[in-house]
N, CA, C and O atoms as a DFTB+ gen file, in Angstrom:
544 C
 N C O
     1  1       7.116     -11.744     -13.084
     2  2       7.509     -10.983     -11.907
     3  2       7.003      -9.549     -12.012
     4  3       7.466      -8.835     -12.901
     5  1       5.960      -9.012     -11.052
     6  2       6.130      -7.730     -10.922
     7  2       6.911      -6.671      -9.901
     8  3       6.233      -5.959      -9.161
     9  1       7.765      -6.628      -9.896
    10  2       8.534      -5.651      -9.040
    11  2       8.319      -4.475      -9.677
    12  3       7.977      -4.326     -10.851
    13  1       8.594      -3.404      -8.624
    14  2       8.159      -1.757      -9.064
    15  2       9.820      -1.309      -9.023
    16  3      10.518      -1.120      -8.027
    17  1      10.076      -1.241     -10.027
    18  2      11.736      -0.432     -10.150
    19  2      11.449       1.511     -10.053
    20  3      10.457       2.225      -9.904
    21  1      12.910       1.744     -10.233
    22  2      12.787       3.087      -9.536
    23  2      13.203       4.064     -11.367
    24  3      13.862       5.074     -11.613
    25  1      12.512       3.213     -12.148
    26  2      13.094       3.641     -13.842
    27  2      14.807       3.395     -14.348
    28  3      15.316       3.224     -15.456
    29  1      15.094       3.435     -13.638
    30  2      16.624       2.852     -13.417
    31  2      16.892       1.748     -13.378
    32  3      18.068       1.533     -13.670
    33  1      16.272       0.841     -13.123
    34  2      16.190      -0.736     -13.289
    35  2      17.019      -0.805     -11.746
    36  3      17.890      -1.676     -11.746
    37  1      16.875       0.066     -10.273
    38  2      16.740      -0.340      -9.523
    39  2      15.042      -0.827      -8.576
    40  3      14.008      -0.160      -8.539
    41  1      15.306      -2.111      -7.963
    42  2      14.294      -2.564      -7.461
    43  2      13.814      -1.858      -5.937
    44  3      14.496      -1.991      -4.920
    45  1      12.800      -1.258      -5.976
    46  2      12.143      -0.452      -4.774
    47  2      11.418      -1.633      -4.124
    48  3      11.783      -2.028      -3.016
    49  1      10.479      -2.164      -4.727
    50  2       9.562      -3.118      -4.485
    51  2       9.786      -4.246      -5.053
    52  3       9.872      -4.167      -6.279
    53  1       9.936      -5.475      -4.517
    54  2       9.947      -6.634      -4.970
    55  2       8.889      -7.884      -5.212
    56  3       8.590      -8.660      -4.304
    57  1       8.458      -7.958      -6.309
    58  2       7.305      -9.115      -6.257
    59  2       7.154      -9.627      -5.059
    60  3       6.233      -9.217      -4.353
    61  1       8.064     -10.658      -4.587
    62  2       7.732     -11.434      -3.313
    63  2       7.155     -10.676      -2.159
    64  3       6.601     -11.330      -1.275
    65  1       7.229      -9.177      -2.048
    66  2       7.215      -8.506      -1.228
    67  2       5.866      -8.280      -1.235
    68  3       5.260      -8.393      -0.169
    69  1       5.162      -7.921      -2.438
    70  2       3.953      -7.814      -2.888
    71  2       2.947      -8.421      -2.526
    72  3       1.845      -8.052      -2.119
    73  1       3.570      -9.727      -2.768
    74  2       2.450     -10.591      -3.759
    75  2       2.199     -10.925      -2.250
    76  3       2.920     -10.616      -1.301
    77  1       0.898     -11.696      -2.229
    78  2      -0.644     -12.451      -1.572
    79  2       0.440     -13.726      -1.218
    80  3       0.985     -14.453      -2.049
    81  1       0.581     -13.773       0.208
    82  2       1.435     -14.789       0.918
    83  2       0.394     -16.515       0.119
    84  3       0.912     -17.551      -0.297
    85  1      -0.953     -16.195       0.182
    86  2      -1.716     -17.469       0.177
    87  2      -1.624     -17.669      -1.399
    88  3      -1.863     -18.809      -1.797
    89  1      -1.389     -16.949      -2.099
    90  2      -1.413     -17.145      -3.967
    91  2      -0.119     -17.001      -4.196
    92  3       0.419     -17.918      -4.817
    93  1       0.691     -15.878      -3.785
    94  2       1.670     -15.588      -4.781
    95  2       1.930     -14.392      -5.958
    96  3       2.916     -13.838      -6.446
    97  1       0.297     -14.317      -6.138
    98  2       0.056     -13.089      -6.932
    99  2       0.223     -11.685      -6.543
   100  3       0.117     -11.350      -5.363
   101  1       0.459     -10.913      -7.406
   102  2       0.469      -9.301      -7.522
   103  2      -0.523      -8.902      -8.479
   104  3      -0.596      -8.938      -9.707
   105  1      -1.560      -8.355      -7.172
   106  2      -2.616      -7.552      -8.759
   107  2      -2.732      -6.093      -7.924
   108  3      -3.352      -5.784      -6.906
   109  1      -2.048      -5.512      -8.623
   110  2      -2.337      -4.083      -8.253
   111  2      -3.613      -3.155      -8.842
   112  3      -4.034      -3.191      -9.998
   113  1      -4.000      -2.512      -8.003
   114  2      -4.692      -1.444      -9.074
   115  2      -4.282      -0.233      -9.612
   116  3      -3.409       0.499      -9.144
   117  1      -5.142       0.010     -10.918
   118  2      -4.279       1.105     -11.874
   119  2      -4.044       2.170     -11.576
   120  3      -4.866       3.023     -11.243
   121  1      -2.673       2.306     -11.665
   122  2      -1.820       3.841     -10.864
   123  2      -1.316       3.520      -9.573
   124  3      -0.742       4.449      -9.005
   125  1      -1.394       2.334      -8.912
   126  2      -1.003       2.120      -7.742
   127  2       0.583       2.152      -7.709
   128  3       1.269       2.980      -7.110
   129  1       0.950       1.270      -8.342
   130  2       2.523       1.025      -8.810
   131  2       2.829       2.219      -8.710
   132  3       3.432       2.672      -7.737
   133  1       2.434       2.928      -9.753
   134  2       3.215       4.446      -9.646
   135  2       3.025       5.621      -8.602
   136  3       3.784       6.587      -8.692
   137  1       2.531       5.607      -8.099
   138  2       1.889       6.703      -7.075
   139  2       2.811       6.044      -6.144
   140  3       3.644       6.835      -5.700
   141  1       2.970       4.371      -5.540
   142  2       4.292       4.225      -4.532
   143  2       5.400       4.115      -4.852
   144  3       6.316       4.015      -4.036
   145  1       5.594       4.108      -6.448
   146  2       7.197       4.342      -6.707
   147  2       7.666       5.666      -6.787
   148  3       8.851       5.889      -6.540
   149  1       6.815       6.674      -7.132
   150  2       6.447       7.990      -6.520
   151  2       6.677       8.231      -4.982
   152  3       7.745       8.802      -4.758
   153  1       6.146       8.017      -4.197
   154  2       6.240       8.377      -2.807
   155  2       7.434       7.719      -2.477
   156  3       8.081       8.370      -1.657
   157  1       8.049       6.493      -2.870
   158  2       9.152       5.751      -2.256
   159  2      10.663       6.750      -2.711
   160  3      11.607       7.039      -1.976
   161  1      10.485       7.047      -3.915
   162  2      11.856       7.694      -4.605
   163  2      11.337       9.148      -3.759
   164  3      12.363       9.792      -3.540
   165  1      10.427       9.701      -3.348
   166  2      10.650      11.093      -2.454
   167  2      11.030      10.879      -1.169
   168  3      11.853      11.437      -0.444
   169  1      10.366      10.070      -1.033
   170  2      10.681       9.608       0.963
   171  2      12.663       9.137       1.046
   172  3      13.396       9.329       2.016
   173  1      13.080       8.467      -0.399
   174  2      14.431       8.700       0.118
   175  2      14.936       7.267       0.498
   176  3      15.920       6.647       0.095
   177  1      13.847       6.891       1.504
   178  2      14.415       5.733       2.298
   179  2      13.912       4.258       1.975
   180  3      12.741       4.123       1.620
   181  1      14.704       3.196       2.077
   182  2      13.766       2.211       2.414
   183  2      12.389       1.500       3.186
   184  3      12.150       1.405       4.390
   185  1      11.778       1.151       2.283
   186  2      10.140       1.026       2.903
   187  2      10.046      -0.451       2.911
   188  3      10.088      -1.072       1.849
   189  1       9.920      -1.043       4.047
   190  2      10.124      -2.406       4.096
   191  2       8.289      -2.737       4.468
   192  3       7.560      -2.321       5.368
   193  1       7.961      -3.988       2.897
   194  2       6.813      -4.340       3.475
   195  2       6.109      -5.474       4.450
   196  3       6.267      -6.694       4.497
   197  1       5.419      -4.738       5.073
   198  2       4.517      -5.691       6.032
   199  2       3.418      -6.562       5.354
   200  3       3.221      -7.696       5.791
   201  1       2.745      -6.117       4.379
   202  2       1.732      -6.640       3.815
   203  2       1.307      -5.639       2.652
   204  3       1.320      -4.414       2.775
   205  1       0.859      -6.458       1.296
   206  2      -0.086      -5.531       0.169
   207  2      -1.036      -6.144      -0.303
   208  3      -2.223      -5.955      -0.042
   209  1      -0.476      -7.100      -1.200
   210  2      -1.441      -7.964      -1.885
   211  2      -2.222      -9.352      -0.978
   212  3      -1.677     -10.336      -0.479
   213  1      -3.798      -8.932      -1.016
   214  2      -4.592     -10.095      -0.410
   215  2      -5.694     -10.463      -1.007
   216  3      -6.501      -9.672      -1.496
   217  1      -5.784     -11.482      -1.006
   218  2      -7.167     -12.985      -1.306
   219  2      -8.209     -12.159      -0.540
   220  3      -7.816     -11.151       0.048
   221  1      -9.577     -12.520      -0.497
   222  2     -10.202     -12.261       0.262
   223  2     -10.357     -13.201       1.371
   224  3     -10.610     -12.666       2.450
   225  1     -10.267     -14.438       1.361
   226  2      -9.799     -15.227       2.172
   227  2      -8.963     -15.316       2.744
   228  3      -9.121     -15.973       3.772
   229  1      -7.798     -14.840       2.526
   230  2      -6.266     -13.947       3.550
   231  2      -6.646     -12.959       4.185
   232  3      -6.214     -12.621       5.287
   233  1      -7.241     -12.569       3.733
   234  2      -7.563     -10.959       4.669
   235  2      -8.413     -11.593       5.988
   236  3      -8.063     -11.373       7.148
   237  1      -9.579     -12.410       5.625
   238  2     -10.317     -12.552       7.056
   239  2      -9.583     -13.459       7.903
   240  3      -9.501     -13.414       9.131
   241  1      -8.924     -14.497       6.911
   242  2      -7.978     -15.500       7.801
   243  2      -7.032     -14.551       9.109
   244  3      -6.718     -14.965      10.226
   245  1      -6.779     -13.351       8.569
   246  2      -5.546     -12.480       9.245
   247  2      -6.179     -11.589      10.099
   248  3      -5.474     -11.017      10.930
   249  1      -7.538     -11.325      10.054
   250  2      -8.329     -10.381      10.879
   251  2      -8.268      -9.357      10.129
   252  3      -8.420      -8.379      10.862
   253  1      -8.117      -9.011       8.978
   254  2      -7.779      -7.893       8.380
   255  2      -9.378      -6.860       8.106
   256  3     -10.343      -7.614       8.230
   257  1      -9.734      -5.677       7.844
   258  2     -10.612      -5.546       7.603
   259  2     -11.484      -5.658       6.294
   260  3     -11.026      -5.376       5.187
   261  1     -13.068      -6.188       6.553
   262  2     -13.569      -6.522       5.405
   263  2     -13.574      -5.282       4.398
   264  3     -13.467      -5.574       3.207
   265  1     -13.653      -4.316       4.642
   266  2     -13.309      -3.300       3.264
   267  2     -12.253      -2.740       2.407
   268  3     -12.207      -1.869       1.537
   269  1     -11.213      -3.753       3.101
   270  2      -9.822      -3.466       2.931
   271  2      -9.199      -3.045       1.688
   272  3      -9.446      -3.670       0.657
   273  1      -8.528      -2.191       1.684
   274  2      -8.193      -1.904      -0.076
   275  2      -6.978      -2.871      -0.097
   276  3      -6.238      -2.622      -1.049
   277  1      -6.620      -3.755       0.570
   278  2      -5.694      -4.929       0.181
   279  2      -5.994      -5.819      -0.648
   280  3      -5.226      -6.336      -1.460
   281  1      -7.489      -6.120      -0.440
   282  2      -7.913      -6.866      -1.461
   283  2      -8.147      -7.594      -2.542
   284  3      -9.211      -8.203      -2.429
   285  1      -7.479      -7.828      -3.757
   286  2      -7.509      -7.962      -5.246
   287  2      -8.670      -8.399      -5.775
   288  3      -9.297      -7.836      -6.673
   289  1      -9.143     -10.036      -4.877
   290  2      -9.716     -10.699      -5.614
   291  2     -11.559     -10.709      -5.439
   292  3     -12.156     -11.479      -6.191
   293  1     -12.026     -10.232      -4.888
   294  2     -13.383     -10.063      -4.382
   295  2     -13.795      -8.439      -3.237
   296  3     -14.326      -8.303      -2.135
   297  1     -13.346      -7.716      -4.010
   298  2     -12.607      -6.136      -3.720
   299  2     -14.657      -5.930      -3.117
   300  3     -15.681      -6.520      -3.461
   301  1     -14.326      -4.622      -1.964
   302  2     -15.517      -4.484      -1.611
   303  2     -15.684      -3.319      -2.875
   304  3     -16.568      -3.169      -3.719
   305  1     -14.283      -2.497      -2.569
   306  2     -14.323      -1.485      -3.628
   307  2     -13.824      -1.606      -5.254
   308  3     -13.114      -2.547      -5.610
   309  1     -14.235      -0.640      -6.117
   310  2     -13.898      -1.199      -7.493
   311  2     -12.667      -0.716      -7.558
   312  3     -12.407       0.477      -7.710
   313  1     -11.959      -1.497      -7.460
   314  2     -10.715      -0.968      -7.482
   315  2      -9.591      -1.288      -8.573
   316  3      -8.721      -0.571      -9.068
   317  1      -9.851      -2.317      -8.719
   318  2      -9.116      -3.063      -9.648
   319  2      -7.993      -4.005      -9.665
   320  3      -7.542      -4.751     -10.535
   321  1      -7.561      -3.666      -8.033
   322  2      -6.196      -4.586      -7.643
   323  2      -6.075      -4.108      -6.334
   324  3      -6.921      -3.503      -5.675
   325  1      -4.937      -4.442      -6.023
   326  2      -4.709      -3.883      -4.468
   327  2      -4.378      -2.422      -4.442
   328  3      -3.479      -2.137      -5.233
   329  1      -4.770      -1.600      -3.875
   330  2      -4.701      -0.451      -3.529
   331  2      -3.983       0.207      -2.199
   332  3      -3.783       1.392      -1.933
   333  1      -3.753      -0.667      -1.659
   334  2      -3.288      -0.459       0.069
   335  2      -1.913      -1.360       0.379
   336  3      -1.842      -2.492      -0.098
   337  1      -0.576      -0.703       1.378
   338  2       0.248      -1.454       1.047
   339  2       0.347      -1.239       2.687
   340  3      -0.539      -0.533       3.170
   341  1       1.341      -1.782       3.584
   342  2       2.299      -1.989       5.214
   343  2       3.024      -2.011       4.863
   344  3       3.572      -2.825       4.119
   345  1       3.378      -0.860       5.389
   346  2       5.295      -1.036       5.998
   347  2       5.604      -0.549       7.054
   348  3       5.186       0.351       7.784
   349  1       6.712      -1.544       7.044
   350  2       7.408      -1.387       9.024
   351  2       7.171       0.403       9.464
   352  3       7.288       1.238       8.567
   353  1       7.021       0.600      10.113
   354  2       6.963       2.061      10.995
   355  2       8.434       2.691      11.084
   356  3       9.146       2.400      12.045
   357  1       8.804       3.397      10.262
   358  2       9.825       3.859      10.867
   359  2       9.997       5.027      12.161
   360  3       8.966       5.497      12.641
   361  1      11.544       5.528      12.767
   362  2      11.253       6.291      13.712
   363  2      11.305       7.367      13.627
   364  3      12.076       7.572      12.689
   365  1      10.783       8.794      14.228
   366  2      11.384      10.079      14.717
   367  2      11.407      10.218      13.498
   368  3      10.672       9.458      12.867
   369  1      12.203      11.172      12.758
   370  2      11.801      11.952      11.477
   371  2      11.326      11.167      10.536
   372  3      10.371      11.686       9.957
   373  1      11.615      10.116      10.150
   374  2      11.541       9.219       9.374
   375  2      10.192       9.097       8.591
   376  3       9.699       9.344       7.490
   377  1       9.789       8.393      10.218
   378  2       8.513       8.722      10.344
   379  2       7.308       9.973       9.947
   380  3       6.301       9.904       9.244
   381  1       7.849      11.006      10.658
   382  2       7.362      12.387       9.957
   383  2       7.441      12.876       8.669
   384  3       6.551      13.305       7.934
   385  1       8.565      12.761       8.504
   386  2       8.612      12.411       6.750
   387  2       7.397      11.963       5.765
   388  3       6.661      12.525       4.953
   389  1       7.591      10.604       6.292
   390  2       6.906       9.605       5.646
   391  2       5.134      10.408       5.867
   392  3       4.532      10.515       4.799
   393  1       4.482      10.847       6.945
   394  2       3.692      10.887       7.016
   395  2       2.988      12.072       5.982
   396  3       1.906      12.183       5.405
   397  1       4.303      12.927       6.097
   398  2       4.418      14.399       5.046
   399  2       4.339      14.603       3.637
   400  3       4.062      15.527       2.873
   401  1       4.776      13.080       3.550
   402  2       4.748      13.441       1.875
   403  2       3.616      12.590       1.715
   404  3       2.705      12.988       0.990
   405  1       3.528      11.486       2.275
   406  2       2.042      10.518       2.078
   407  2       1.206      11.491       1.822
   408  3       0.968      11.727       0.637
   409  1       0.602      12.240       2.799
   410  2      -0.405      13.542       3.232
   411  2      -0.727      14.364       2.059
   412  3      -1.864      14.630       1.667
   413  1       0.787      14.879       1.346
   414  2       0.919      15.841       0.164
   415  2       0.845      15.284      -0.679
   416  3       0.750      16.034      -1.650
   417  1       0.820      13.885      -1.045
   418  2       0.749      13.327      -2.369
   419  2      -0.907      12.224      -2.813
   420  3      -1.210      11.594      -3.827
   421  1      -1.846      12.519      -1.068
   422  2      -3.254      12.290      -1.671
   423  2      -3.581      10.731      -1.079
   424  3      -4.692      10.202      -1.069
   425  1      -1.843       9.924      -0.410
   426  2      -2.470       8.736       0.242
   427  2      -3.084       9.017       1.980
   428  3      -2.769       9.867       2.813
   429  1      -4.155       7.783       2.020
   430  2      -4.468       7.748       3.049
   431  2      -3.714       7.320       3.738
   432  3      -2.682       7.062       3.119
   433  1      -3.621       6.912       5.511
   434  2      -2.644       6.894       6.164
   435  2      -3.166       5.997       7.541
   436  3      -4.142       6.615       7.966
   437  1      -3.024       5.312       8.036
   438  2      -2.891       4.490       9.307
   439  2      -1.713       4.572       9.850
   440  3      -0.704       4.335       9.187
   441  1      -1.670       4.901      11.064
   442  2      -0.457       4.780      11.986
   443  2      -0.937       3.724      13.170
   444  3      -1.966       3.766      13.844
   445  1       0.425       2.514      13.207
   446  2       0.059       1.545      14.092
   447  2       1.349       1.889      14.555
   448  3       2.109       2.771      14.156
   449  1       1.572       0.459      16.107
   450  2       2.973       0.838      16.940
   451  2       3.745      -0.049      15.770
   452  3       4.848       0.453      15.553
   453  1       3.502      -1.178      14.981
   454  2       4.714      -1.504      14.197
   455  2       4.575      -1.587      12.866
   456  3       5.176      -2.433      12.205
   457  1       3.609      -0.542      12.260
   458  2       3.419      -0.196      10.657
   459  2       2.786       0.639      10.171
   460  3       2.098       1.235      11.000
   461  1       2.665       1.057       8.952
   462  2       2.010       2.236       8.534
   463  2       1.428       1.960       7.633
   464  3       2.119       1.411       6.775
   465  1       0.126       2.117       7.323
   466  2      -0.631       1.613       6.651
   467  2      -0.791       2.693       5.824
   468  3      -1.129       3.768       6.319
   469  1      -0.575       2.571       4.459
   470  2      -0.653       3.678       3.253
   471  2      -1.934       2.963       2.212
   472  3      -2.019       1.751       2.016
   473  1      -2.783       3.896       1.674
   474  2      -3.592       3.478       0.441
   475  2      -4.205       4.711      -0.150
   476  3      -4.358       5.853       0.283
   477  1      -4.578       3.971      -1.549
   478  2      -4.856       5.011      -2.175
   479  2      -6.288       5.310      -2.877
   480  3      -6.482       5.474      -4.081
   481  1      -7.392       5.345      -1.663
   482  2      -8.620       5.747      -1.668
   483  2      -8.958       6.960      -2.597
   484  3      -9.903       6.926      -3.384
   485  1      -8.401       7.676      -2.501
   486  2      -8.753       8.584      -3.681
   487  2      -9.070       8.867      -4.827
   488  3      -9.735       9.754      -5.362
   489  1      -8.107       7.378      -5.373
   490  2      -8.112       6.640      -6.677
   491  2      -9.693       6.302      -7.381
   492  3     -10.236       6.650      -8.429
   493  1     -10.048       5.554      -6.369
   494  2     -11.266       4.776      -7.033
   495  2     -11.939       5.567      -7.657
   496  3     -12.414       6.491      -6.998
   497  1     -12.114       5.539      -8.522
   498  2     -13.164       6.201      -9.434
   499  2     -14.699       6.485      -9.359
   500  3     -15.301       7.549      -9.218
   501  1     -15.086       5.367      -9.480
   502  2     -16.016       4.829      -9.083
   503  2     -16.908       5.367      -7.468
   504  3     -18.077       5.725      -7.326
   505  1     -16.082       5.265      -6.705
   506  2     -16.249       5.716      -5.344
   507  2     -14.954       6.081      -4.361
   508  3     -14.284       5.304      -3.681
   509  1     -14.806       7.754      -4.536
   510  2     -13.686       7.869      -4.534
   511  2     -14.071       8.450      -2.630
   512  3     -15.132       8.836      -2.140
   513  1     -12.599       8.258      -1.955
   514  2     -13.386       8.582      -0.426
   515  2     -12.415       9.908       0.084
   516  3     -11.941      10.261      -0.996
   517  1     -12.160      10.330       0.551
   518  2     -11.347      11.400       1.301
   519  2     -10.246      10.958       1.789
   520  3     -10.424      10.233       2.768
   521  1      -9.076      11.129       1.461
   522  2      -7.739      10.221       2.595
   523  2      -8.039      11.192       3.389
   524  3      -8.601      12.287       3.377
   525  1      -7.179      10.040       4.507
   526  2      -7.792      10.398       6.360
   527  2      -6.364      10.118       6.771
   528  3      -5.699       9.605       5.872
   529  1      -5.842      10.295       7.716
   530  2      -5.193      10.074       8.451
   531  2      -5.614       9.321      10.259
   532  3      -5.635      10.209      11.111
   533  1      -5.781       8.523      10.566
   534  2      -5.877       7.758      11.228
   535  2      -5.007       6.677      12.087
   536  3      -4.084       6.165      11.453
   537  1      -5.161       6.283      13.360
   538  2      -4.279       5.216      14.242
   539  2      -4.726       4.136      15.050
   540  3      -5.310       4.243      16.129
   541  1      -4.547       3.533      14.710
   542  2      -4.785       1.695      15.206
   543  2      -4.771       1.796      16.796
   544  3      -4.903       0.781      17.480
């Protein structure tokens, strides 16, 4: 099981929550875990996920995009695991919040009408890109 606890041996993130609906698996990439158990214990609130971990074959099955840092298993980028996580949209400050500390702490950002797309482009080493802030 990988769940991301909050060092306390409370659960922020839950494997099932994670993991690749079509596998089951959780492959994150390195520092990912921590950078959202990081942003989750500042934001305060519950972050309910929409989607993280994907196949590359889940992703196109779903329309998802081909460069997706969801990725794990046939990554466009070197990433090493999934890099990119969804969660539900919250509202009105919540929201602002969320977008505030994302911003200050270096993730990129998608705003849709029912999720928020967080990743952590910056990371890659290899080919590291600018977080953006952006909307669906």
């Amino acid at each position: 099981m990988t769940d991301i606890t909050d060092g306390g041996g409370t659960v922020l993130f839950a494997h099932k929550e994670l993991a690749c609906p079509e596998t089951g698996e959780v492959i994150l990439a390195p520092g990912f875990a921590d950078a959202l158990r990081d942003l989750r214990k500042k934001y305060g609130h519950p972050m309910i996920v929409m989607s993280c971990c994907r196949t590359a074959s889940y992703n196109e099955e779903i329309g998802g995009h081909p460069r997706s840092l969801h990725v794990y298993d046939q990554p466009h980028h070197p990433t090493g695991g999934t890099a990119a996580i969804d969660v539900q949209r919250p509202e009105g400050p919540r929201l602002h919040r969320l977008i505030e500390l994302a911003t200050a702490h270096g993730w990129a950002i998608g705003i849709a009408s029912k999720f928020v797309h967080l990743d952590r482009r910056v990371d890659i080493e290899a080919d590291p890109m600018t977080p953006v802030i952006y909307t669906y």
